[in-house]
N, C-alpha and C positions, 0 to 999 in steps of 0.2 A: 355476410359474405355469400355471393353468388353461386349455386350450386356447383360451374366447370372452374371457378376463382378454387373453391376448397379441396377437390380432388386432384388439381396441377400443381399445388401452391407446394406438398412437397417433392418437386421435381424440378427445382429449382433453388439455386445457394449462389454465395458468395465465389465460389470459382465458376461460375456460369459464364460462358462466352457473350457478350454484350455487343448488337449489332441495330444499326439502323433499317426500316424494310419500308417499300413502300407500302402503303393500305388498302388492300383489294374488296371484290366483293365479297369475297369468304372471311377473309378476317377481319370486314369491317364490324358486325355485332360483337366480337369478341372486344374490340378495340375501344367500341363505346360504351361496352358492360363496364370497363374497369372504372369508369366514373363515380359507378356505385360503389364502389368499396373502398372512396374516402370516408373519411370524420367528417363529420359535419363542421367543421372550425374548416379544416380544408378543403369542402366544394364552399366556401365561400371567398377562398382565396383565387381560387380558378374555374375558368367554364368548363363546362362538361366536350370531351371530346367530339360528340357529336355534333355542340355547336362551333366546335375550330373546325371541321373541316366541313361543315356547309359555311363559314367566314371564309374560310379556306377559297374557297371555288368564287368568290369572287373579290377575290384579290389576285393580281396578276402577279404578284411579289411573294404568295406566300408559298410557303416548301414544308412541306409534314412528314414525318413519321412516324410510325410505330416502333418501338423499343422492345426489343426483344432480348431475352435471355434463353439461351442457346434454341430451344425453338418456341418456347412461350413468348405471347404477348403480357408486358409488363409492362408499359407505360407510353406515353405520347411526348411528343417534343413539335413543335412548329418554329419555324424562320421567316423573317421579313429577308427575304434575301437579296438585297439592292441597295446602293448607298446611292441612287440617284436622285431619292428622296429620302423624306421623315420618315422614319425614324433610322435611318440607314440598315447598318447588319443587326436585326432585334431577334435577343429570343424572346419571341411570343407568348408562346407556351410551352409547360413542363409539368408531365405531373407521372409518379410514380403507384401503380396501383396499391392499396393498402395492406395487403398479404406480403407484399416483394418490395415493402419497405425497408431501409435497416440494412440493403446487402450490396450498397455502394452501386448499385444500378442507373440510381440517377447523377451521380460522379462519372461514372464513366461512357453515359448518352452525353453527356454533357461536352467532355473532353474528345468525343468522334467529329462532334456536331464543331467545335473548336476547330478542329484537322479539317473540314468539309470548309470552314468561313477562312480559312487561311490560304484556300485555293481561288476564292472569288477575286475581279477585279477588283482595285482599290481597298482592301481590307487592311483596315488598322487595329480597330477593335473592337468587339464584342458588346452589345449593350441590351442590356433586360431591364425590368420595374418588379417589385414585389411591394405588398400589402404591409403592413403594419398590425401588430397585435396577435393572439395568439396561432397558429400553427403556419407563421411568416416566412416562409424559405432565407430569410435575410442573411441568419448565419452559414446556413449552405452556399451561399454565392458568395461570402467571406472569404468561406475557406478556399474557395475552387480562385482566387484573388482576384473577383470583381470587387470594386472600389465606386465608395458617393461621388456622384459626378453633380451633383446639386441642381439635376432635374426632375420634373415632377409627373406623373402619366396618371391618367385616367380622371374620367368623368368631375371628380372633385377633387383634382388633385393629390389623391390619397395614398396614391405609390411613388415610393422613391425610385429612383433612374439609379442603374448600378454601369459601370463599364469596364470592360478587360484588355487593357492593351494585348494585339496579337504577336505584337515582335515581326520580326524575322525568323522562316525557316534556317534551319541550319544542318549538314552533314551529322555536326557531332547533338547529342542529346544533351540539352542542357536541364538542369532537374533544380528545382531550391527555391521558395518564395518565403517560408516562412525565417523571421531574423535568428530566430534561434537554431535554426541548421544552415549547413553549409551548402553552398550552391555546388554542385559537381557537372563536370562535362564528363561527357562517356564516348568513345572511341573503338575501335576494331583493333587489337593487339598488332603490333611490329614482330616481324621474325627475331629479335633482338630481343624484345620484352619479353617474349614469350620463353625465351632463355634464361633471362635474370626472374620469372615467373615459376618455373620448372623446379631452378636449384633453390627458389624459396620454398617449395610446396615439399620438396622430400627433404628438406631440414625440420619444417613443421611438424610435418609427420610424423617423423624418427622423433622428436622431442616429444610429444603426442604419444606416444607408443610407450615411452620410457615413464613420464607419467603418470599413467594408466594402466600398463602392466608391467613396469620397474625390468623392461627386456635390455642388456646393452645395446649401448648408443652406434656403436659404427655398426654391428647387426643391422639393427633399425634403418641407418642409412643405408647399406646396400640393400634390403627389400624395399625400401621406397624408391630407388631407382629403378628396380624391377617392376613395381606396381606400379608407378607412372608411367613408366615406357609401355606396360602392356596394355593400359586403360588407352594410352595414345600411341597405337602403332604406328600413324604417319604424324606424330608429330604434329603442329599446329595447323597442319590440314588434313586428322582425322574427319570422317564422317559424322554429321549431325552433333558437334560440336560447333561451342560460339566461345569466342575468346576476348575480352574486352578490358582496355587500360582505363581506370578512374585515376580524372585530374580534377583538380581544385579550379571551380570556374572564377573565384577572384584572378591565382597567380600562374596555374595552369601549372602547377607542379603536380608526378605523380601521386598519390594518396593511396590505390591497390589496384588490384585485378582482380579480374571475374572470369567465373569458367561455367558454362553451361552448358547442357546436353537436353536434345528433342527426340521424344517420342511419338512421332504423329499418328502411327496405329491407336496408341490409349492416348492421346491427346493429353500426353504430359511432358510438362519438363522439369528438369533437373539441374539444380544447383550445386553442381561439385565443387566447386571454390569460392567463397567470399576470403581475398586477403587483402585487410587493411595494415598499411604499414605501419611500423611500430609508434611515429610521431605523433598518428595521424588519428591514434585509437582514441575511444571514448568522448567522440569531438562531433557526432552525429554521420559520420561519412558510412558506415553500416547499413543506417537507417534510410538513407537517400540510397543507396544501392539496391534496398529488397524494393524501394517504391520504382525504380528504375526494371527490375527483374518482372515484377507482378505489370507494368504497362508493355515490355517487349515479350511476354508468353500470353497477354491478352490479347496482342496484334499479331502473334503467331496463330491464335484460336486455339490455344493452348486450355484446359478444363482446369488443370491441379499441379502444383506445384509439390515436388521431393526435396529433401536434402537429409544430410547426414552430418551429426555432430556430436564431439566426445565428449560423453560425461563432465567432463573435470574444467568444460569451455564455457563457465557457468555464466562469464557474459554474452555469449553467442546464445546460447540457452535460452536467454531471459530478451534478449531482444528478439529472436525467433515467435518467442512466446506471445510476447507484444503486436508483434507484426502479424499474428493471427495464424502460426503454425501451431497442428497439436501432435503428439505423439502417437504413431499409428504402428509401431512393435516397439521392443526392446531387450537389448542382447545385456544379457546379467552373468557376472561370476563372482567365486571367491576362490581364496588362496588357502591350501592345505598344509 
């Protein structure tokens, strides 16, 4: 590892801001250092950045960046950016440097670079080639849902052609590829919902409460109408809240709400509400929620994500946990 690779490397994680930059002359030795600090299994998968962007400069088509995490240089991305010829909208190149591997950096260059090809004239979809054999990117472009499109790229044919349909933009966010979760549309709450959302949150609560510290139940309800009213003094148009209705992208039936709050001084947000409805639990729609949370507090440049949850909520717990939250205090009692 490169001497300024091991002194940066930790200054940089998994809630790191992820952004495209162009590549100047000050950041360009940084940008070509990071070639050094693949495996040697993966500089044989891809060229060294220095040689993409002297290819780069004479190709009239092609479009580069540097990948950055919040201000580190961590990896390179290039575009054929034109469907007027071969190979239409191609990612070219991709490569994450070897330190700032592992922290969904190359997922989320990926998924910008997606949002940039969805603005082009004529874009349908996406199409890359990867190598075969060991440190093959093949499952990573799996996951991200390119698919064999049953063409072949380079000198001996030795790379498979992958392609990503890009769809249609749309108003509402729609979220869901894999079959075993459920597709969800996401929305901006109705003054209406945001009423039927209210009077669910301080029943939850007050049952939450009772629970947890065995306090009477109408008690409970009237301080959750206090505690809710005061957390939202103007109602569903408090400040630096976000308010959002989850529907089922098959039938477009309700499923839950989401309630968020932004801190842009510390560059955090806050998850005050996930409510899945009671049909709809244990059926994956949670899990499409915090994937929906963790892409609209990346696009806020959002660093870290909060939330709060009760002990005894031990499957909220355990999917938080999954989802890659950890516990950073904890309020303890007992009973005399």
């Amino acid at each position: 590892m490169s001497h300024w690779a091991s002194q940066i490397q930790s200054q940089v994680g998994p809630p790191s801001v992820v952004s495209l930059r162009q590549v100047t002359s000050k950041t360009l030795d940084a940008v070509c250092e990071l070639s050094d600090t693949l495996s040697q299994a993966q500089k044989h998968m891809v060229a060294t950045n220095a040689f993409s962007i002297a290819e780069a400069h004479f190709s009239s088509h092609a479009w580069f960046r540097a990948i950055y995490a919040d201000e580190i240089p961590v990896g390179f991305i290039m575009l054929h950016d034109s469907n007027q010829d071969e190979p239409g909208y191609f990612l070219w190149r991709l490569m994450i440097g070897g330190p700032y591997q592992g922290m969904s950096f190359g997922r989320r260059a990926v998924e910008l670079l997606i949002e940039y090809v969805r603005t082009r004239p004529g874009a349908t979809e996406l199409m890359t080639s990867c190598g075969r054999g060991e440190a093959s990117p093949q499952g990573f472009y799996l996951k991200l849902g390119f698919r064999p499109n049953g063409k072949v790229h380079g000198d001996d044919g030795e790379e498979m052609g992958l392609s990503l349909p890009l769809g249609v933009s749309s108003p509402q966010v729609r979220l869901g590829c894999r079959k075993d979760l459920p597709v969800i549309a996401v929305r901006e709450m109705t003054d209406g919902e945001f009423t039927a959302f209210r009077l669910l949150m301080i029943e939850d609560y007050a049952q939450r409460m009772v629970s947890n510290y065995g306090l009477p139940l109408d008690e409970m309800r009237e301080h959750g109408v206090k505690l809710f009213d005061s957390a939202l003094p103007r109602g569903f148009s408090t400040e630096r809240c976000i308010f959002y209705t989850v529907t089922s992208g098959d039938s477009s039936e309700i499923v839950g709400f989401l309630w968020c709050s932004i801190d842009e001084d510390r560059k955090r947000g806050q998850i005050d509400e996930i409510f899945v409805l009671e049909p709809y639990r244990g059926k994956g729609f949670g899990k499409k929620i915090l994937g929906f949370v963790d892409e609209k507090m990346r696009e806020m440049r959002m660093r870290r994500i909060a939330l709060h949850v009760f002990a005894d909520n031990t499957v909220a717990v355990e999917l938080y946990r999954k989802h890659g939250y950890r516990v950073t205090d904890m309020n303890m009692h007992k009973w005399l």
